[in-house]
C-alpha positions as CSV (number, residue, x, y, z in Angstrom):
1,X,18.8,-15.2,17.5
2,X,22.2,-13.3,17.0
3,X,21.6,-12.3,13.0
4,X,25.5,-12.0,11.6
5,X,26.5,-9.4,9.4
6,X,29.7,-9.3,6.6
7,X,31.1,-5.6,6.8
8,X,29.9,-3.2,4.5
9,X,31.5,0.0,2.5
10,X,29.1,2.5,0.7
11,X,30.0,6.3,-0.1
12,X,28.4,8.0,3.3
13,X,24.8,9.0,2.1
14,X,25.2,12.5,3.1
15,X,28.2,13.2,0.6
16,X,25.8,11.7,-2.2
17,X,23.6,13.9,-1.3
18,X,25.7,17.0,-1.7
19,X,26.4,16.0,-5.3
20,X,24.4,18.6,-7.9
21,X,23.0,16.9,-10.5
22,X,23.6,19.0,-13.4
23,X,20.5,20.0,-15.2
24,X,18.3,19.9,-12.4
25,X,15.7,22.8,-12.3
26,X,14.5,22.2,-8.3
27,X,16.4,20.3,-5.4
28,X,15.2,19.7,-1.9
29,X,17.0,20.3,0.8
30,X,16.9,18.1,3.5
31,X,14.3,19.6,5.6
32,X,10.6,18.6,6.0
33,X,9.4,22.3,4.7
34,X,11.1,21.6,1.6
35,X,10.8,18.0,1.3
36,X,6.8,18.0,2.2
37,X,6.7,20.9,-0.8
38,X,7.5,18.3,-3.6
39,X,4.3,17.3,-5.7
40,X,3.2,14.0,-4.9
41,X,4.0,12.2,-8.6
42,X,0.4,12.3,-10.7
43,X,0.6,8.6,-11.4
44,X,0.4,7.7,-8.1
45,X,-3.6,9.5,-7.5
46,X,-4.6,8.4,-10.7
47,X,-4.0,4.5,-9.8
48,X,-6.4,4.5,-6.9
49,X,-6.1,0.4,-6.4
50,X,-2.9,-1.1,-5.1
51,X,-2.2,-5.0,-3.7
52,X,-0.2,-4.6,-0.4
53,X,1.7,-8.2,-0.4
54,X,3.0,-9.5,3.2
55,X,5.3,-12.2,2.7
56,X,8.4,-13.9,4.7
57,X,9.6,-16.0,7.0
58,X,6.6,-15.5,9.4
59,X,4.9,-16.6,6.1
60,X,5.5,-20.1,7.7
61,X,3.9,-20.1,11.3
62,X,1.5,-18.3,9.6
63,X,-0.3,-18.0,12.7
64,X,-3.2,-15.1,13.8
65,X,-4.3,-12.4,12.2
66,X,-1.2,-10.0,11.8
67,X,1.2,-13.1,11.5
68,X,4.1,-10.5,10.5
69,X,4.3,-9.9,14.3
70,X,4.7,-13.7,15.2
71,X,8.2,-13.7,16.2
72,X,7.5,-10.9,18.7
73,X,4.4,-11.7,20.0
74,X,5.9,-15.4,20.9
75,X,9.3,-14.2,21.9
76,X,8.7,-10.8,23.7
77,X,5.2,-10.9,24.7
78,X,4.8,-14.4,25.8
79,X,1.6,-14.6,24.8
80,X,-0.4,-17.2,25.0
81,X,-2.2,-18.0,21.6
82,X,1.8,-18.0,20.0
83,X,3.2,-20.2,23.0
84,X,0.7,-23.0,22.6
85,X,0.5,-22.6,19.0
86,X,4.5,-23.6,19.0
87,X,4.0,-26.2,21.9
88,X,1.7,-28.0,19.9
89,X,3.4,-27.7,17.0
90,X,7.1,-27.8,17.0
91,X,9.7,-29.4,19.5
92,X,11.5,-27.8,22.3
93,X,14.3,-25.8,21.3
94,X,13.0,-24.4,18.3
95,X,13.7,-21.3,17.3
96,X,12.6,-18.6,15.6
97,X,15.2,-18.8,12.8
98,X,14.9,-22.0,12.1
99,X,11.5,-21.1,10.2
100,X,13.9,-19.6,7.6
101,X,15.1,-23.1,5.9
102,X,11.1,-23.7,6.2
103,X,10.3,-20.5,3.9
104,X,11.2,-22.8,0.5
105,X,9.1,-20.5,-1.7
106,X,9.0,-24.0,-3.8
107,X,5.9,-22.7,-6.2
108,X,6.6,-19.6,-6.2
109,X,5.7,-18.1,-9.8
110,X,6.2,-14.1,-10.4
111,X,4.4,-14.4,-14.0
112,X,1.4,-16.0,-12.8
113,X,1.2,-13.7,-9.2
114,X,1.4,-10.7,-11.6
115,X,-1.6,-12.0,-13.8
116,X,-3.6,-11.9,-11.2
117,X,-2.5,-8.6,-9.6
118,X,-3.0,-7.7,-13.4
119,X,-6.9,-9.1,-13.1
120,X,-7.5,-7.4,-9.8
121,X,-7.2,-4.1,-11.8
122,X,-4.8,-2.5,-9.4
123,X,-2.5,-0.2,-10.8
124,X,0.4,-0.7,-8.5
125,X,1.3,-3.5,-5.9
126,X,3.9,-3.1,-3.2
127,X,5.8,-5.7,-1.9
128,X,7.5,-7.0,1.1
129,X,11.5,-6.3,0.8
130,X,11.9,-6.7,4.9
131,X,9.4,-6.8,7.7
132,X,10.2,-5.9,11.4
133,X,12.0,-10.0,11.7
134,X,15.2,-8.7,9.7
135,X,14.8,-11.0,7.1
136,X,15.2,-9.8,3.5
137,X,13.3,-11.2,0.3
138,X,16.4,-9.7,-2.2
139,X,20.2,-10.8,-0.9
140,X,21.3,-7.6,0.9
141,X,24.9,-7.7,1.7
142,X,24.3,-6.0,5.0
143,X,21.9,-9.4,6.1
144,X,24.4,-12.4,5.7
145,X,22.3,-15.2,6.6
146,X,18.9,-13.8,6.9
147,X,18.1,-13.4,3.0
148,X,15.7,-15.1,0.9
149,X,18.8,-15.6,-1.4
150,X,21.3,-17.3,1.3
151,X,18.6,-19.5,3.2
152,X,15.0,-20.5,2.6
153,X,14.3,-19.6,-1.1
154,X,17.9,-19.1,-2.4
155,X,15.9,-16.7,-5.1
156,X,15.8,-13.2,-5.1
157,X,12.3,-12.6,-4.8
158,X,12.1,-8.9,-5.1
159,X,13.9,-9.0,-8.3
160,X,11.7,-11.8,-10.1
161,X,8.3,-10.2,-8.9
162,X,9.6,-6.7,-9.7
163,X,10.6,-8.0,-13.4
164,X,7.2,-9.9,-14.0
165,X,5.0,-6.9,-12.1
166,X,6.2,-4.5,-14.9
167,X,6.1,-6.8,-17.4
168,X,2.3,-6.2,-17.0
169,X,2.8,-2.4,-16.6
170,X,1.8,-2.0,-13.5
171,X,3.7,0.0,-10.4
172,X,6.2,-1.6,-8.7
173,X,6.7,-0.4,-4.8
174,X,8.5,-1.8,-2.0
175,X,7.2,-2.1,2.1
176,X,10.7,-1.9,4.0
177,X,11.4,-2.1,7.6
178,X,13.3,0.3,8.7
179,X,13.8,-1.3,12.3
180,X,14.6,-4.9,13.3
181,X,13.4,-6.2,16.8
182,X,16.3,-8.4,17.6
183,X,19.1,-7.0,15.3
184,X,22.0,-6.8,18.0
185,X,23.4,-2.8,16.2
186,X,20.0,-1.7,17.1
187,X,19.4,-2.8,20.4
188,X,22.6,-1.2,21.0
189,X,21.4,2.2,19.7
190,X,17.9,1.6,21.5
191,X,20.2,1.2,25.0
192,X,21.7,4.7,24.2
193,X,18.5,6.5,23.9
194,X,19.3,6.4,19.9
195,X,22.5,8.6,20.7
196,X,24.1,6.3,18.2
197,X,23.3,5.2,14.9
198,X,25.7,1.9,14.5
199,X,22.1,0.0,12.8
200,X,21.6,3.0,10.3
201,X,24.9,3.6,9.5
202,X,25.5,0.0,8.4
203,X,22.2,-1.9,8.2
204,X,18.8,0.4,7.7
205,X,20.5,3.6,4.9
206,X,22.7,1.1,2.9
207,X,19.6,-1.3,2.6
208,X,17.3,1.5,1.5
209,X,20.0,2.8,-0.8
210,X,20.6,-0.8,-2.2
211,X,16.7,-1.4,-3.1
212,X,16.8,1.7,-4.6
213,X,19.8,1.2,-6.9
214,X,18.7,-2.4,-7.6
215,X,15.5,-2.3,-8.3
216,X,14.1,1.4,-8.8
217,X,10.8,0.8,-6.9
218,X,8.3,3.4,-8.1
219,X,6.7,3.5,-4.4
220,X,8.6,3.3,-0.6
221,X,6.3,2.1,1.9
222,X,8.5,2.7,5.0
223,X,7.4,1.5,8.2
224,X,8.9,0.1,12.0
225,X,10.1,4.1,12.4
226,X,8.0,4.7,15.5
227,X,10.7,3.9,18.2
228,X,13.5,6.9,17.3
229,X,12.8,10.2,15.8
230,X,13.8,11.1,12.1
231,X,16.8,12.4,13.2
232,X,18.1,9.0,14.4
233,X,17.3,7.3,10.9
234,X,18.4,10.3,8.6
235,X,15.4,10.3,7.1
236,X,15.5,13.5,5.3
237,X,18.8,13.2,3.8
238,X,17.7,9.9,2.5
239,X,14.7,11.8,1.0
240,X,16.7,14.6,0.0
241,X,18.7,12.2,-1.9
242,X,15.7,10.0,-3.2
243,X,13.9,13.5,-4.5
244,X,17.5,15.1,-5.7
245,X,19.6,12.5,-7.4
246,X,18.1,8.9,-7.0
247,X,17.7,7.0,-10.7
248,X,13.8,7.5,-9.4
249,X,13.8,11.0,-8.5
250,X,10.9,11.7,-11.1
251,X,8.4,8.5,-10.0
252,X,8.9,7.7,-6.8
253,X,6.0,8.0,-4.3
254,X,7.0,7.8,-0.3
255,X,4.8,7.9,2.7
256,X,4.5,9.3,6.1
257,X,6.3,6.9,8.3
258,X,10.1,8.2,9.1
259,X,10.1,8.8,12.7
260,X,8.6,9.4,15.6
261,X,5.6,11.6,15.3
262,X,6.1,12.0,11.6
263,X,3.5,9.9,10.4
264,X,-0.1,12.3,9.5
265,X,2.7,15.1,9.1
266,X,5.3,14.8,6.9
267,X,6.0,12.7,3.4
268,X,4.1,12.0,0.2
269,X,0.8,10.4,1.2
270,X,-0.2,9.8,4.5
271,X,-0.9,6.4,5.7
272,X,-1.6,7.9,9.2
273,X,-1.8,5.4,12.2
274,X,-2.8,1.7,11.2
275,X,-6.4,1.7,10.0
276,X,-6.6,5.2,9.9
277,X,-10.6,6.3,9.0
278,X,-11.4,9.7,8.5
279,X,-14.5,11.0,9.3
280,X,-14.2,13.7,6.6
281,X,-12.8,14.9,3.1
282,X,-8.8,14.6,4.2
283,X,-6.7,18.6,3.2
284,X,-3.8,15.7,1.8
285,X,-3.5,12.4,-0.1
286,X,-3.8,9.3,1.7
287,X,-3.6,6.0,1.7
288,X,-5.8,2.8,3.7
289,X,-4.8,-1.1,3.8
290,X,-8.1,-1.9,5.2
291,X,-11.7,-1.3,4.6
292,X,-14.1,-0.4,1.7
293,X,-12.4,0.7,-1.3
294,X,-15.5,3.0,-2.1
295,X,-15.2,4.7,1.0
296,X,-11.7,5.3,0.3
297,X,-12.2,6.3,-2.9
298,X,-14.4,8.9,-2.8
299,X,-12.5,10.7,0.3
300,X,-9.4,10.8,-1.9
301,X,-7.8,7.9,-0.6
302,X,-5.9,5.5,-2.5
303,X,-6.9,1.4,-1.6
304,X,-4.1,-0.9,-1.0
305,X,-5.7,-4.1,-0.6
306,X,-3.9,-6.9,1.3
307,X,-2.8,-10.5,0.6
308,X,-1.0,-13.0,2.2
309,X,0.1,-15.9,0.1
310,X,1.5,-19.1,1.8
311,X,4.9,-19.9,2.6
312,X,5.1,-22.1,-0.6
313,X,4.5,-18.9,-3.0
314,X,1.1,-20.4,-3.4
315,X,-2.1,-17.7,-3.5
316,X,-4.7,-18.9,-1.9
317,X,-8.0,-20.1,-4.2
318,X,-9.7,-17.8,-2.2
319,X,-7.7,-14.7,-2.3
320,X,-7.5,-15.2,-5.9
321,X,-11.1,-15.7,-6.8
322,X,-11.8,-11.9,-4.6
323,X,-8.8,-10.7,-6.2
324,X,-10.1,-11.5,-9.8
325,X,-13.8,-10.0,-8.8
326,X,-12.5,-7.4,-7.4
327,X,-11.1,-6.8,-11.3
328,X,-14.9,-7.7,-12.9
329,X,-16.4,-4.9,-10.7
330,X,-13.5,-2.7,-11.7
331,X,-13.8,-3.6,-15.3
332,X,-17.6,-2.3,-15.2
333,X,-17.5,0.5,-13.3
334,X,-13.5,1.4,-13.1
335,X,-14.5,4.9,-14.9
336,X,-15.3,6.0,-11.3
337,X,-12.5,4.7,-9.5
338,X,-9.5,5.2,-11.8
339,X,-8.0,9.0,-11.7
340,X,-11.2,10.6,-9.8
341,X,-11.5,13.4,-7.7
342,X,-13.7,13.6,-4.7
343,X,-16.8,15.5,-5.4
344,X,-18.0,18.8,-3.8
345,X,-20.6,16.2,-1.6
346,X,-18.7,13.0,-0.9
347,X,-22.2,11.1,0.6
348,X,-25.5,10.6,1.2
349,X,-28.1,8.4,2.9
350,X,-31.3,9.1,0.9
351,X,-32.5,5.8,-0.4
352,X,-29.8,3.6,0.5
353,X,-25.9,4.4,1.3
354,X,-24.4,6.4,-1.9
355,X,-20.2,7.6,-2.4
356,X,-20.1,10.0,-4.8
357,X,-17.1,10.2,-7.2
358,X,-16.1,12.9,-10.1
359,X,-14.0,12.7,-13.3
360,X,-13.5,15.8,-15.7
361,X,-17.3,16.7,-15.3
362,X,-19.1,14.1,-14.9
363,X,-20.4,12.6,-11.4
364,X,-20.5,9.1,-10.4
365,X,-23.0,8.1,-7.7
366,X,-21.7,4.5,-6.3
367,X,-24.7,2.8,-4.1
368,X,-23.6,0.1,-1.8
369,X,-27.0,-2.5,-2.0
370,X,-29.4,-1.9,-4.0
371,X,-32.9,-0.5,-3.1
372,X,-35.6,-2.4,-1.8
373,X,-37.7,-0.4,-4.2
374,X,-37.3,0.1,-8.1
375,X,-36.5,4.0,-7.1
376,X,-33.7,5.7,-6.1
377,X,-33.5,9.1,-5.1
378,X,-29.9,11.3,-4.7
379,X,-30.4,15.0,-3.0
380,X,-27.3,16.4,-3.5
381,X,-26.7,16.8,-7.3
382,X,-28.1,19.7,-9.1
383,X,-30.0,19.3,-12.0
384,X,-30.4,20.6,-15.7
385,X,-31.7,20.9,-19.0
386,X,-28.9,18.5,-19.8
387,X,-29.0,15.6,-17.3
388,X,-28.4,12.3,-18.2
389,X,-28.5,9.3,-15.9
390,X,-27.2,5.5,-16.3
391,X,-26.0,2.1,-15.4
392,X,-22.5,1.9,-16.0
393,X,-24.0,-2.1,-16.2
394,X,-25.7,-0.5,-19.0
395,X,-24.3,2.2,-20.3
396,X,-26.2,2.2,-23.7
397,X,-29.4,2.5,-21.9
398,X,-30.4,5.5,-20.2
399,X,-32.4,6.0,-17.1
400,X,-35.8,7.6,-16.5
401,X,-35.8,10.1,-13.9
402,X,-37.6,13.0,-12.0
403,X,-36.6,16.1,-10.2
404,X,-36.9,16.4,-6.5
405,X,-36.7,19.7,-6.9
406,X,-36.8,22.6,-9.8
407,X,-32.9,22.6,-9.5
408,X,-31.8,19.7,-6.7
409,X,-32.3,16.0,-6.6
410,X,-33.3,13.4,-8.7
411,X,-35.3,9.9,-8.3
412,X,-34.2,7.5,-10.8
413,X,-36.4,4.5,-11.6
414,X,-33.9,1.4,-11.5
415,X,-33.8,-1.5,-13.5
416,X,-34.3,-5.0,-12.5
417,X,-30.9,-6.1,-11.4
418,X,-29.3,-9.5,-10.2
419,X,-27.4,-10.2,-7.5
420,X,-23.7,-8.6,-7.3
421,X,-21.3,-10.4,-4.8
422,X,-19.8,-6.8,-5.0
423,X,-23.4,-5.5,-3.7
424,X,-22.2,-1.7,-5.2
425,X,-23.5,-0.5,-8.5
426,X,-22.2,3.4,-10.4
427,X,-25.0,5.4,-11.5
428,X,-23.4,8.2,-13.9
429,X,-25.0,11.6,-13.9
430,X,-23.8,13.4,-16.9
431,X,-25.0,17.1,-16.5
432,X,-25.1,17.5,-13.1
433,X,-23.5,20.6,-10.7
């Protein structure tokens, strides 16, 4: 597919970025050793739960696992699950782009998507603005064509979902692509060995600069950077800019991913490579899409949880129903989640697997199932006079318990619990070191 473009003016980012904004008490310069020395903005650690939504034109196929990759997959690899999946399904001839007039978006409802994000008890949710296919959810001048506003939709979907998600007071954030597999400007720059920048010049900086000034996302997910170094996309005197002078200089939270052998190094929080685990308590703030929240949790982490809803705008019954437990279990023991700090011990396999979990001063042992006997025993706090121990189930009642020691460990006799499709439970420890 050739993807057209109308011509474009904006003001040449780096002249923007050379403006002083008067008042302004600290401004980054547009190297990583000042850039990576900007505080990460407190809201962002304190949220802890995010929803990471994928949604677009590959939203129709909707085919495997990581269905965002379809279009390459079927069109560069060959491979076979994508070629008979279209064989079977679609006639000769048909082309990628012709999914687009498919991606109708026809019960698409931003109010009622944001109550559920609301009932998940995330704190921020970041959305799709552009995946590695080009096509945009918002109607970017710079993608004639190839918007959700031009063809498919004809609705700006990052604007609706971004109005209803704060109407709820939650984060906003956007995931952008900063590459495009088949856009023609960067296959040219790709054939030079990224010697030129004709795709950042007119498509990737005045995207990222439009989002920006349109919608003042509080989070930038940035992604598809892996191919050219952080020289060939500008990133830092986009960042300079962003930090400096942006109408979001204050909020806005970016990540890790802005060229070639950036990501683990440089940016606000680390998503690392995809399904990044640590095997240990992380020296910077990170992020995971996948996994167990409570892991994440309690080594610092921040949990962005994805969805995929259909091509129709429709979540999925059964996304929803997780979604809205995922909010119950929250709504019990959110107190241990919600603006911790990892603990001086971060786990323990005594009785049965335990995350541990601090706010202010008290300590939060979260056990994933519950034990086959009515007693649990934790070796790592440290007793005293003062200790108190309970449910966050049953916060009223407090729990009998011995030491394991004069000054370390505890056994705490459980109550008789019923089944929890979340299979984690917080004991609190109140008076503990």
């Amino acid at each position: 597919m050739s993807v057209q473009m109308r011509p474009t003016c904006i003001i040449p980012l780096i002249c923007v970025i050379l403006l002083w904004a008067p008042g302004c008490t600290a401004r980054y310069t547009a190297n990583w050793t000042s850039l990576d020395a900007r505080p990460l903005p407190k809201w962002y650690d304190e949220a802890k739960i995010g929803i990471f939504v994928h949604w677009g034109v590959f939203s129709v196929p909707g085919f495997g696992q990581f269905s965002e990759w379809f279009w390459y997959w079927w069109h560069s690899q060959r491979r076979a699950e994508e070629v008979e999946f279209m064989q079977k399904n679609y006639p000769p001839g048909f082309k990628y782009a012709d999914f687009a007039s498919e991606f109708r978006a026809e019960f698409f409802e931003p109010d009622k998507w944001a109550d559920i994000f609301k009932a998940s008890g995330a704190r921020y949710v970041v959305f799709t603005s552009k995946h590695h296919e080009g096509f945009t959810n918002w109607p970017s001048a710079s993608s004639w064509n190839w918007n959700s506003m031009d063809v498919g939709p004809h609705r700006d979907l990052v604007g609706e979902l971004a109005t209803a998600i704060r109407k709820k007071s939650l984060h906003f954030g956007l995931y952008h692509s900063l590459y495009e597999w088949y856009n023609p400007l960067y296959l040219l720059d790709q054939a030079s060995g990224y010697k030129t920048q004709h795709f950042v010049a007119k498509k990737a900086l005045p995207e990222l600069v439009d989002l920006v000034m349109s919608y003042k996302p509080d989070l930038i997910w940035s992604d598809g950077d892996w191919e050219a170094p952080d020289t060939y996309w500008n990133s830092t005197e986009f960042l300079a800019w962003l930090y400096n002078d942006s109408p979001i200089k204050d909020v806005v939270v970016t990540n890790d991913r802005w060229g070639k052998g950036c990501y683990c190094k440089h940016g606000g929080y680390y998503n690392c490579a995809d399904r990044y685990t640590p095997g240990k308590l992380p020296d910077h703030k990170w992020e995971k899409c996948q996994s167990d929240m409570v892991y994440v949790v309690a080594l610092g982490g921040n949990y962005l949880l994805n969805i995929g809803p259909m091509s129709d705008g429709m979540i999925a019954p059964v996304f929803e129903e997780r979604l809205r437990g995922l909010g119950a279990w929250l709504g019990i023991n959110g107190e241990a989640i919600y603006a911790s700090k990892p603990w001086r011990v971060q786990t323990e396999n005594s009785t049965v697997t335990v995350w541990y979990t601090a706010n202010n001063k008290t300590v939060y042992a979260i056990i994933l199932g519950w034990p086959s006997k009515p007693l649990l025993q934790l070796t790592a706090p440290k007793t005293s006079g003062a200790t108190q121990v309970t449910l966050l189930d049953y916060p009223k009642f407090p729990l009998k318990w011995t030491p394991v020691t004069p000054t370390a460990g505890l056994t705490i006799v459980m109550p008789t619990m019923p089944a929890s499709p979340g299979d984690a439970w917080c004991v609190k420890l109140e008076g503990v070191v």
